[in-house]
C-alpha positions as CSV (number, residue, x, y, z in Angstrom):
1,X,0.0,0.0,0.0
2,X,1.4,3.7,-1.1
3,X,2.1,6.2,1.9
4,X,-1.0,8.0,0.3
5,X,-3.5,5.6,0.5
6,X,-6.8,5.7,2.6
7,X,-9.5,3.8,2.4
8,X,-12.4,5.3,0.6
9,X,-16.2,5.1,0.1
10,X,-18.6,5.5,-2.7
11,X,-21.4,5.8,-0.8
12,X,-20.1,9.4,0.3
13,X,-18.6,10.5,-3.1
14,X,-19.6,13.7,-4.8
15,X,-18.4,12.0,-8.2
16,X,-20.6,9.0,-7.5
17,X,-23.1,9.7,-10.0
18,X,-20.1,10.3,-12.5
19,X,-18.6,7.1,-12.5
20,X,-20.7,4.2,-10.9
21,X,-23.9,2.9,-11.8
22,X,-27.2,5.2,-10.8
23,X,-29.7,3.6,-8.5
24,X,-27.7,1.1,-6.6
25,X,-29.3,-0.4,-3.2
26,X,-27.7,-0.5,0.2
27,X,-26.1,-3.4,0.2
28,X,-24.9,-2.9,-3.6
29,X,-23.3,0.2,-2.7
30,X,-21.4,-1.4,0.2
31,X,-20.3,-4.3,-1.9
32,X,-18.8,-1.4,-4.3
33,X,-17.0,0.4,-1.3
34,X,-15.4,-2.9,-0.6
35,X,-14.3,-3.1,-4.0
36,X,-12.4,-0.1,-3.8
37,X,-9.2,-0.5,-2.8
38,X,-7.4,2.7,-1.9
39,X,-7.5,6.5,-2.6
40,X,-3.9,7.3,-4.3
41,X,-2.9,11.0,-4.7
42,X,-1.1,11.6,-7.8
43,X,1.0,15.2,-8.3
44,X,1.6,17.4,-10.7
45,X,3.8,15.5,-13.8
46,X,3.8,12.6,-11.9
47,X,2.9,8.9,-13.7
48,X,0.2,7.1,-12.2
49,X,0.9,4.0,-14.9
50,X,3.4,3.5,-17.7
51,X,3.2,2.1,-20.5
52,X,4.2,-1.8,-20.6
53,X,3.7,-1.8,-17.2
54,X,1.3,-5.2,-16.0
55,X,-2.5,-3.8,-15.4
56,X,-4.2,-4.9,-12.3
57,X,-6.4,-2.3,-11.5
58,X,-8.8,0.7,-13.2
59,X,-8.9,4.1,-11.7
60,X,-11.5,6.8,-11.3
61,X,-10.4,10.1,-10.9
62,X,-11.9,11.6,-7.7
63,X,-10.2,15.0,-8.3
64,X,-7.4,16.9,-11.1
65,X,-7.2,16.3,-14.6
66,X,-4.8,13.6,-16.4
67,X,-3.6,13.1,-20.0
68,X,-2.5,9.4,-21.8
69,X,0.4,9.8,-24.2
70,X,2.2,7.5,-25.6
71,X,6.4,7.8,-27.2
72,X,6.5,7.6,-31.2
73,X,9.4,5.9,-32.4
74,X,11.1,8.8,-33.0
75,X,10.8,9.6,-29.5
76,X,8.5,12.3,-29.5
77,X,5.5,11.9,-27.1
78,X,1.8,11.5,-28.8
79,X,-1.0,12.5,-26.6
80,X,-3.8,10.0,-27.2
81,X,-6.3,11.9,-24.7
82,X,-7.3,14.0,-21.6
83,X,-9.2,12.8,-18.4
84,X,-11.0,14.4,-16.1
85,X,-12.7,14.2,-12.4
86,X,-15.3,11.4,-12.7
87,X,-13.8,9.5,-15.6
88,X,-12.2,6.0,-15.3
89,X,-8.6,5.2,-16.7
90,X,-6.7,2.3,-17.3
91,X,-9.2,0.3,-19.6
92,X,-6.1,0.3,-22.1
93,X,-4.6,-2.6,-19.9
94,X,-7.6,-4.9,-19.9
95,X,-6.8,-6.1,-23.6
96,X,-3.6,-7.9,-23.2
97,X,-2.8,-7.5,-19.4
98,X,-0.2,-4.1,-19.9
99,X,-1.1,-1.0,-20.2
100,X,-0.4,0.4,-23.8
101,X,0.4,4.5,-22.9
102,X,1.5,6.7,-19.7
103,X,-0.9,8.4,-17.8
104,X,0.2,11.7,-16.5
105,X,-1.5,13.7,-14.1
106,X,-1.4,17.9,-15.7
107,X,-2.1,18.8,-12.0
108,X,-2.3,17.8,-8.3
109,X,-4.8,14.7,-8.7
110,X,-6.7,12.0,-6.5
111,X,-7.7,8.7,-7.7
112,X,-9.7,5.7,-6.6
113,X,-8.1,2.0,-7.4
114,X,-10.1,-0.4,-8.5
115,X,-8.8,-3.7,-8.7
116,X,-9.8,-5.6,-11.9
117,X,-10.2,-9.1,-10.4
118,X,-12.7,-7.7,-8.4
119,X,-14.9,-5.7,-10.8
120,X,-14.8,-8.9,-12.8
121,X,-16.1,-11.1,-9.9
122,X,-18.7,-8.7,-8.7
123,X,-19.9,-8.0,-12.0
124,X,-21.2,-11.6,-12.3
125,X,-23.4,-10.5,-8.8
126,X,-24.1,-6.5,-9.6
127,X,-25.5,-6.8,-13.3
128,X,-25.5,-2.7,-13.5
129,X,-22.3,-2.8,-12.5
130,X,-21.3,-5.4,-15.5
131,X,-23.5,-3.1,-17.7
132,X,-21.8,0.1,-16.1
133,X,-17.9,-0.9,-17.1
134,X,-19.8,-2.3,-20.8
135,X,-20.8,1.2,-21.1
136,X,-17.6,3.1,-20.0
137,X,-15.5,1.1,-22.4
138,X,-18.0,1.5,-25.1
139,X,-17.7,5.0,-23.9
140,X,-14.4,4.9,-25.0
141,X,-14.4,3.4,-28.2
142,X,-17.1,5.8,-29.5
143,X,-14.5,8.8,-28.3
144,X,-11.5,7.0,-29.7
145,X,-13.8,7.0,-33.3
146,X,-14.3,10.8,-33.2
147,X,-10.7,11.0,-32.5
148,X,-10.2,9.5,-35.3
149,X,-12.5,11.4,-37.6
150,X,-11.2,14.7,-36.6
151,X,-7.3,13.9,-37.1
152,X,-8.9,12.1,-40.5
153,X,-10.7,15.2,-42.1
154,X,-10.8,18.1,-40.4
155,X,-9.3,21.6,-41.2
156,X,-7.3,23.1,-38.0
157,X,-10.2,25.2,-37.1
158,X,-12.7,22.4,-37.1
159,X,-10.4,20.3,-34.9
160,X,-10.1,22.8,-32.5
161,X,-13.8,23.9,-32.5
162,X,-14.5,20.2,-31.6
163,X,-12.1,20.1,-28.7
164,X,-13.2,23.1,-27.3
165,X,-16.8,21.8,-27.6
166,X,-16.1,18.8,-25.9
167,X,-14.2,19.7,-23.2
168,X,-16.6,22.2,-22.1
169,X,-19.6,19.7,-22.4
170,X,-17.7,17.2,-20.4
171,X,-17.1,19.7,-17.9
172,X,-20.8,20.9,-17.9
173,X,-21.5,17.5,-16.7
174,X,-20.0,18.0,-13.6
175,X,-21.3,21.4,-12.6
176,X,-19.3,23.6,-14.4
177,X,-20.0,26.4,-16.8
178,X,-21.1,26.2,-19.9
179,X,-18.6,28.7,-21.2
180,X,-15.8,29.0,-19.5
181,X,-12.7,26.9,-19.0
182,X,-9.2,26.6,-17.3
183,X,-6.9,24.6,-20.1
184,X,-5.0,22.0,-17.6
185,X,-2.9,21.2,-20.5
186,X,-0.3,23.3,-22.5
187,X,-0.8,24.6,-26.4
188,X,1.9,22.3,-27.2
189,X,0.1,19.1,-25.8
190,X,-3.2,20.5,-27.7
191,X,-1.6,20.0,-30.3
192,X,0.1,16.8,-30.3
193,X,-3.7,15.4,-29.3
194,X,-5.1,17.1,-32.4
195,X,-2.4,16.8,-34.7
196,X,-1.5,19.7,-35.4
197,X,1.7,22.1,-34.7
198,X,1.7,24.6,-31.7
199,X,2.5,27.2,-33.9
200,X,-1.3,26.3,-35.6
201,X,-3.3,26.1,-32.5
202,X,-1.6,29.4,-31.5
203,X,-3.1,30.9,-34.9
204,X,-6.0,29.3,-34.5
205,X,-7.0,30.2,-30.9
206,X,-6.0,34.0,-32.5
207,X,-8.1,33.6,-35.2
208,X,-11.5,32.5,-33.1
209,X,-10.3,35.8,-30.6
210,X,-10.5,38.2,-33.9
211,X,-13.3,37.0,-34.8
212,X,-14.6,37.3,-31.2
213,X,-16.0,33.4,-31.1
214,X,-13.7,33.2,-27.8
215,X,-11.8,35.3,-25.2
216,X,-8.5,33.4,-24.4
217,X,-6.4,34.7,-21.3
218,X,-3.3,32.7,-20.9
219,X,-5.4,29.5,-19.9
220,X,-8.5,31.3,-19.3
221,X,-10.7,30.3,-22.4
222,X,-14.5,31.7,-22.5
223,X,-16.3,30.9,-25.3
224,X,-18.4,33.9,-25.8
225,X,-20.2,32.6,-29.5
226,X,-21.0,28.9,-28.8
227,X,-22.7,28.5,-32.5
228,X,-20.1,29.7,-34.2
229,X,-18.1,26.8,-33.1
230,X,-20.6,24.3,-33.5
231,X,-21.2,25.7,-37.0
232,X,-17.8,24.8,-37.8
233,X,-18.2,21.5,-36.7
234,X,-21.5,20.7,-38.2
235,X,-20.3,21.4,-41.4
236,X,-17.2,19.1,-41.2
237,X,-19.7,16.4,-40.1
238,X,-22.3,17.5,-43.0
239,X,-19.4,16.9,-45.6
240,X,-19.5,13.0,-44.3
């Protein structure tokens, strides 16, 4: 056990709703708090997994914000995607038993362990819990698709539009405004997600400010014309 760990509950989690099944009874619920291992506190830039590194467990992120990268073979690192409070990480591992990118916490973070073994086995007695994890991985694949799609075919200002969108939306889900956002992650890291340089996302954050779709302060972003972006989006998606 890490010098960080305590031992949690679901039961009085403010993220609950976020990342375990709705409408669990009593006795569900404290079958779930036993299945939760530990609380581990993650810092700034520090790993929580590696890649290659044997998977035993899945995490949900209580508090902070993480990103999954992964090194290209010329040694450069490829972020593959950015986690939030409420999300789970570390369904990469379940495929072949080792985790296939780093997970890197972008600030001061809290997490919840959940060994796999046991999901598994208390799947087979909680059915929503089975159908939970079905849905968070399918979760996954869907986002992984629209990765896809946007690195496939959209212009710089589409790509950023969408990620913009989507971050804000996934925030909104957890209480947060509509609008406005603090960017956990660096320009350059926005770009290596979205393929595209950090000289483009600088332009292109400029160019949605002169056209006053969004007020950017350092890592202060309000989006001030909401259409606009979605505009640019649905027409990348009417092209399909």
């Amino acid at each position: 056990m890490t010098p960080h760990a305590i031992k949690v509950a679901c039961s009085n989690c403010n993220m609950r709703e976020l990342c375990m099944p709705v409408g669990l009874s009593e006795p569900e619920l404290q079958r779930i708090d036993d299945l939760i291992g530990t609380r581990r506190k993650v810092k700034r830039n520090e790993t929580l997994f590696r890649n290659g590194e044997k998977f035993s467990s899945l995490y949900a992120i209580r508090t902070g914000f993480f990103k999954t990268c992964m090194a290209t073979e010329d040694g450069r690192d490829q972020v593959t995607g950015f986690q939030m409070a409420g999300e789970i990480m570390g369904l990469d591992g379940i495929v072949n038993d080792f985790h296939s990118c780093d997970a890197v916490a972008l600030e001061d973070a809290e997490v919840c362990v959940m060994p796999f073994d046991k999901i598994e086995e208390l799947s087979r007695e909680v059915t929503s819990l089975q159908h939970h994890v079905h849905k968070i991985m399918s979760r996954e694949i869907v986002r992984e698709h629209g990765v896809m799609l946007l690195l496939g075919s959209m212009r710089a200002e589409e790509r950023l539009a969408a990620f913009l969108l989507n971050l804000v939306q996934r925030l909104h889900a957890r209480g947060f405004s509509q609008s406005e956002l603090i960017l956990r992650m660096t320009r350059e890291e926005i770009g290596s997600y979205l393929g595209l340089k950090l000289e483009t996302v600088s332009r292109t954050f400029s160019k949605f400010v002169e056209e006053g779709t969004v007020e950017v302060k350092q890592r202060h972003v309000r989006i001030l014309d909401t259409a606009a972006l979605q505009q640019l989006v649905n027409n990348q998606q009417a092209c399909h």
